[in-house]
C-alpha positions as CSV (number, residue, x, y, z in Angstrom):
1,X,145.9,90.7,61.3
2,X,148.5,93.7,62.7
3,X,150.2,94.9,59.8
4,X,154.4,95.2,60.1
5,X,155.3,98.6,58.1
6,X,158.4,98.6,56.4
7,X,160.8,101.6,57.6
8,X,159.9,103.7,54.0
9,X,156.4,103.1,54.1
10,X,156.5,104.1,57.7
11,X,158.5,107.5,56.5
12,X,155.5,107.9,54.0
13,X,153.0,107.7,57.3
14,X,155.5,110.7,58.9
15,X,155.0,112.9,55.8
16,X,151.4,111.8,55.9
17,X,150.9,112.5,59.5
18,X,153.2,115.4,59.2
19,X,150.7,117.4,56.7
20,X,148.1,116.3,59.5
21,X,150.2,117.9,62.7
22,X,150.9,121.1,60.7
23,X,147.3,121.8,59.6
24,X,145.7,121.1,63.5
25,X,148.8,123.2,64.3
26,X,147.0,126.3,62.6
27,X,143.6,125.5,63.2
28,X,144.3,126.2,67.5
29,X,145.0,129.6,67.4
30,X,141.2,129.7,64.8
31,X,139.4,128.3,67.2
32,X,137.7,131.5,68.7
33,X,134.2,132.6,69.6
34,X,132.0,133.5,66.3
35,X,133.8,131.3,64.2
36,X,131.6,128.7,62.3
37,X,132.7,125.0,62.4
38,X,132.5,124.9,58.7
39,X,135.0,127.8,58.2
40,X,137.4,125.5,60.4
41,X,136.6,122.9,58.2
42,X,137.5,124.7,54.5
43,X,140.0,125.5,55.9
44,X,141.8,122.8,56.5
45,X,140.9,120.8,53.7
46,X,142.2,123.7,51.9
47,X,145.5,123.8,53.9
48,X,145.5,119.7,53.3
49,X,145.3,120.5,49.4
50,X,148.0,122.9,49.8
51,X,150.2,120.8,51.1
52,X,149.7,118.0,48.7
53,X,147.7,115.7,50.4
54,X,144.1,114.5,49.9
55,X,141.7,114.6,53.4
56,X,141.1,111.3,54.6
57,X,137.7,112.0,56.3
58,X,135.5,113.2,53.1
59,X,133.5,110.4,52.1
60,X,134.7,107.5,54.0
61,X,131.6,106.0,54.6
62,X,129.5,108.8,53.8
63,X,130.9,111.2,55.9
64,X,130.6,115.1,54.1
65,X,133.6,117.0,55.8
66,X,137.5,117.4,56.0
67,X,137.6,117.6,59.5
68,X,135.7,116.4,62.7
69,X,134.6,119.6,65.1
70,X,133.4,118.0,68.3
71,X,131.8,120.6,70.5
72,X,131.5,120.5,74.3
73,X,129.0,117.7,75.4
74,X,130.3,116.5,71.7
75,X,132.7,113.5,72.3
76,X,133.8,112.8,68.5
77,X,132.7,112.9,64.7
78,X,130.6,116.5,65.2
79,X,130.2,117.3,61.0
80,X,131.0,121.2,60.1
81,X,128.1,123.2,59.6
82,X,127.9,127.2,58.5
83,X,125.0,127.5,61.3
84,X,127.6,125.6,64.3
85,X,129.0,129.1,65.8
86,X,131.9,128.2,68.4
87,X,131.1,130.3,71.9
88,X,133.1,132.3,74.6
89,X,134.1,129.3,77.1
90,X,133.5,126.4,74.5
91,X,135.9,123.7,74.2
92,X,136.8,122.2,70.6
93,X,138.1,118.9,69.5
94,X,139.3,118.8,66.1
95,X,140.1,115.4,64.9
96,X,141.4,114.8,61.2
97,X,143.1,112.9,58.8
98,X,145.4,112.6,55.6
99,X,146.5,110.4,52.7
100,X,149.9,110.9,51.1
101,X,151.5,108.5,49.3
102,X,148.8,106.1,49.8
103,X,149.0,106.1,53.4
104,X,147.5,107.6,56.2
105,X,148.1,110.1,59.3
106,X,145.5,111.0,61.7
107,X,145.2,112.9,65.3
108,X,143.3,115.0,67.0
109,X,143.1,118.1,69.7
110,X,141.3,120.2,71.8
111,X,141.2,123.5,71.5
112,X,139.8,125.9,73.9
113,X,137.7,129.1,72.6
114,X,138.6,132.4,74.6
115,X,138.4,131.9,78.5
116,X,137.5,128.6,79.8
117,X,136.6,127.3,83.1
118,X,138.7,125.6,85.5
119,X,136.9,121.8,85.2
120,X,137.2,122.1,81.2
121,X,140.5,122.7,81.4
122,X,141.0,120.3,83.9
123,X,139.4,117.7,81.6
124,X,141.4,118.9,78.4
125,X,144.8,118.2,80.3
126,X,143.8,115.0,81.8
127,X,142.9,113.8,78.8
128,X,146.2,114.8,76.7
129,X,148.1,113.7,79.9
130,X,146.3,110.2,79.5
131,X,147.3,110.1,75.8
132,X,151.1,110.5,76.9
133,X,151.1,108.0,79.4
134,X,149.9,105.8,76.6
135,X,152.5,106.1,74.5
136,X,155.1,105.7,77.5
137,X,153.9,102.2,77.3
138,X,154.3,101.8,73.7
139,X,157.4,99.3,72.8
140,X,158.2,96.2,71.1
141,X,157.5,93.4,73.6
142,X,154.9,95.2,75.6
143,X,151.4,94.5,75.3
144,X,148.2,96.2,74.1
145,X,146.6,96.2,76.9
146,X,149.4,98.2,78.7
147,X,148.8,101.1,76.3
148,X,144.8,101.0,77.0
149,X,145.2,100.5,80.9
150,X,147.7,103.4,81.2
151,X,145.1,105.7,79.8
152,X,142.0,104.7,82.1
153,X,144.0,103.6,84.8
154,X,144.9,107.7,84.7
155,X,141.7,109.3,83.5
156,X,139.5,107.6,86.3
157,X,142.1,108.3,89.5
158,X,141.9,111.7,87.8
159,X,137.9,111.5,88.4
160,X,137.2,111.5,84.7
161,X,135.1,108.8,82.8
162,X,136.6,106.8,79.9
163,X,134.6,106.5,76.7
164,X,134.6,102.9,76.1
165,X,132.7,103.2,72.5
166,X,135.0,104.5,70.7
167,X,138.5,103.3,70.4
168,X,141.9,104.0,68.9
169,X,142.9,101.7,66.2
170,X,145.8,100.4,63.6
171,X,146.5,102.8,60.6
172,X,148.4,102.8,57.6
173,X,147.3,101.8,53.8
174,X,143.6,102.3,55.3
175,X,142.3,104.8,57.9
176,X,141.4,101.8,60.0
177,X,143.6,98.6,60.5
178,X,143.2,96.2,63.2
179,X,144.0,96.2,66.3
180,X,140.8,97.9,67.8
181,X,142.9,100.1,71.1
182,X,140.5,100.5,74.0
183,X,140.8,103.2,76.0
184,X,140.7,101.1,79.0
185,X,141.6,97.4,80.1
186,X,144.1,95.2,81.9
187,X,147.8,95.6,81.6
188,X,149.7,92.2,80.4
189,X,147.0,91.3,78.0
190,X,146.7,91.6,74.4
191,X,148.4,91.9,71.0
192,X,152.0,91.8,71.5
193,X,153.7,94.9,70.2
194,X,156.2,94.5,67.5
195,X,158.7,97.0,65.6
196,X,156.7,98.5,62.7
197,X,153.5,98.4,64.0
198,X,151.7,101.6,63.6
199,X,149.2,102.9,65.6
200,X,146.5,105.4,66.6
201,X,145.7,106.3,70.0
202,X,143.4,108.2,71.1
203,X,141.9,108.9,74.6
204,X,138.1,110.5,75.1
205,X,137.3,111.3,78.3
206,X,134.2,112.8,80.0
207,X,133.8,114.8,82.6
208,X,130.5,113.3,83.7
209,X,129.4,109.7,83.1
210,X,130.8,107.9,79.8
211,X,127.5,106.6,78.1
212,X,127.2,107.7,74.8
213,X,124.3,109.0,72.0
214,X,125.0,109.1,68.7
215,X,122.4,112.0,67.5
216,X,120.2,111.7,64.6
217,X,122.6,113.1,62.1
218,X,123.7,109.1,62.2
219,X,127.7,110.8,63.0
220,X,127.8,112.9,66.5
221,X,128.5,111.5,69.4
222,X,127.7,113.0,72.8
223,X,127.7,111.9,76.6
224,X,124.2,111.3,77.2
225,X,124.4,112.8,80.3
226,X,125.4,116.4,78.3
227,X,128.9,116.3,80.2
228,X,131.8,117.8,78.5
229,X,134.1,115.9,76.5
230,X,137.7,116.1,75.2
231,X,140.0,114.1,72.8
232,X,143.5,114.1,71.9
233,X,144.8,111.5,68.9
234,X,148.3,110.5,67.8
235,X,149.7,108.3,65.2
236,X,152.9,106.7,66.2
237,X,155.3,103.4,65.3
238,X,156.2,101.2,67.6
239,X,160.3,100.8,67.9
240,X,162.1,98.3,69.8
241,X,162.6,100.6,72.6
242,X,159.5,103.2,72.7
243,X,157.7,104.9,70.2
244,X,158.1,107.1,67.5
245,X,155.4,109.8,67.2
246,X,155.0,110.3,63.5
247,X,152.0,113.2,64.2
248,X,154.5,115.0,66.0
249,X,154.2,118.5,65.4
250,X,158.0,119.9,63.7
């Protein structure tokens, strides 16, 4: 069942999502060669904490961090380690969330580290490109599968592979609410969109083939064919005419 927010509760998903945009804000600009993933990672939960907010990741099911740093051939849910250096030419996801007020806001970036080259970047702004398209297509009366066929329909005339694993999904009193958003399928089909819907979408894209290997820390996943990876994430509310991006940076 798609949950309809109420206009305060979604206001309580802005703040949420808010705390969220602000802390990924200042994590970019710490994403640099011979920083440790797990410095990134006290880091924000110590900026979420400062803000008021509790982070969202720590211990849902099990998982030990704040934040998720995805590195490289590392499509999503990398944990934070002290021994995890981040290199000249790496590329970064950072995906996180936060509760405030009992809800929750959640996104996600890529960051590059120092100088990259030209087919990461490529990647990283195919894939945020893919995420914007999607929202274009978020609006009362449209469909779910517009959203998800706006993003592969891009990714793959772009050249890049969809990761079909992993999907976006609703949000709001819990992390995950249903519907389940693919990052790929047929437009006109699906979940008619409603006014106070609130979602999170989230494109990963490859830029090798899409299968994926979740490695034996039972959390990282990576394209099994070691292929870089990137991942952008918003949470939004669907309006009667387009939608509101509640993890919208100030």
């Amino acid at each position: 069942m798609i949950e309809i927010k109420t206009p305060a509760e979604i206001e309580s998903m802005r703040r949420a999502s808010r705390v969220v945009a602000e802390v990924l804000a200042e994590l970019g600009p710490l994403v640099k060669p011979g920083v440790s993933t797990k410095e990134l990672d006290s880091f924000a939960e110590r900026r979420v904490r400062d803000l008021g907010a509790v982070p969202a990741f720590l211990g849902y099911r099990g998982y030990p961090a704040t934040l998720c740093v995805s590195i490289n051939e590392e499509i999503v849910h990398g944990i934070p380690s002290p021994k995890r250096i981040v290199k000249e030419g790496d590329i970064v996801s950072l995906d996180m969330g936060a509760i405030l007020e009992g809800f929750y806001g959640d996104a996600a970036i890529t960051a590059a580290a120092g100088k990259i080259k030209g087919p990461a970047q490529r990647l990283m702004d195919v894939t945020k490109r893919s995420l914007e398209l999607a929202l274009s297509e978020v609006k009362a009366g449209a469909r779910l599968g517009d959203v998800s066929h706006a993003v592969q329909k891009y990714a793959e005339a772009q050249g890049m592979a969809v990761v079909k694993e992993f999907t976006g999904h609703g949000i709001g009193r819990h992390l995950h609410e249903d519907p389940s958003i693919p990052n790929y399928g047929k437009a006109g089909t699906g979940p008619v969109l409603r006014a106070g819907m609130t979602l999170a979408i989230e494109p990963m894209l490859c830029l090798g083939r899409a299968e994926v290997v979740v490695k034996d820390d039972g959390w990282t996943a990576v394209s099994a064919d070691g292929s870089l990876a990137a991942h952008y994430e918003h949470t939004v509310a669907v309006t009667e005419d387009g939608c509101d991006i509640l993890s919208a940076a100030d």
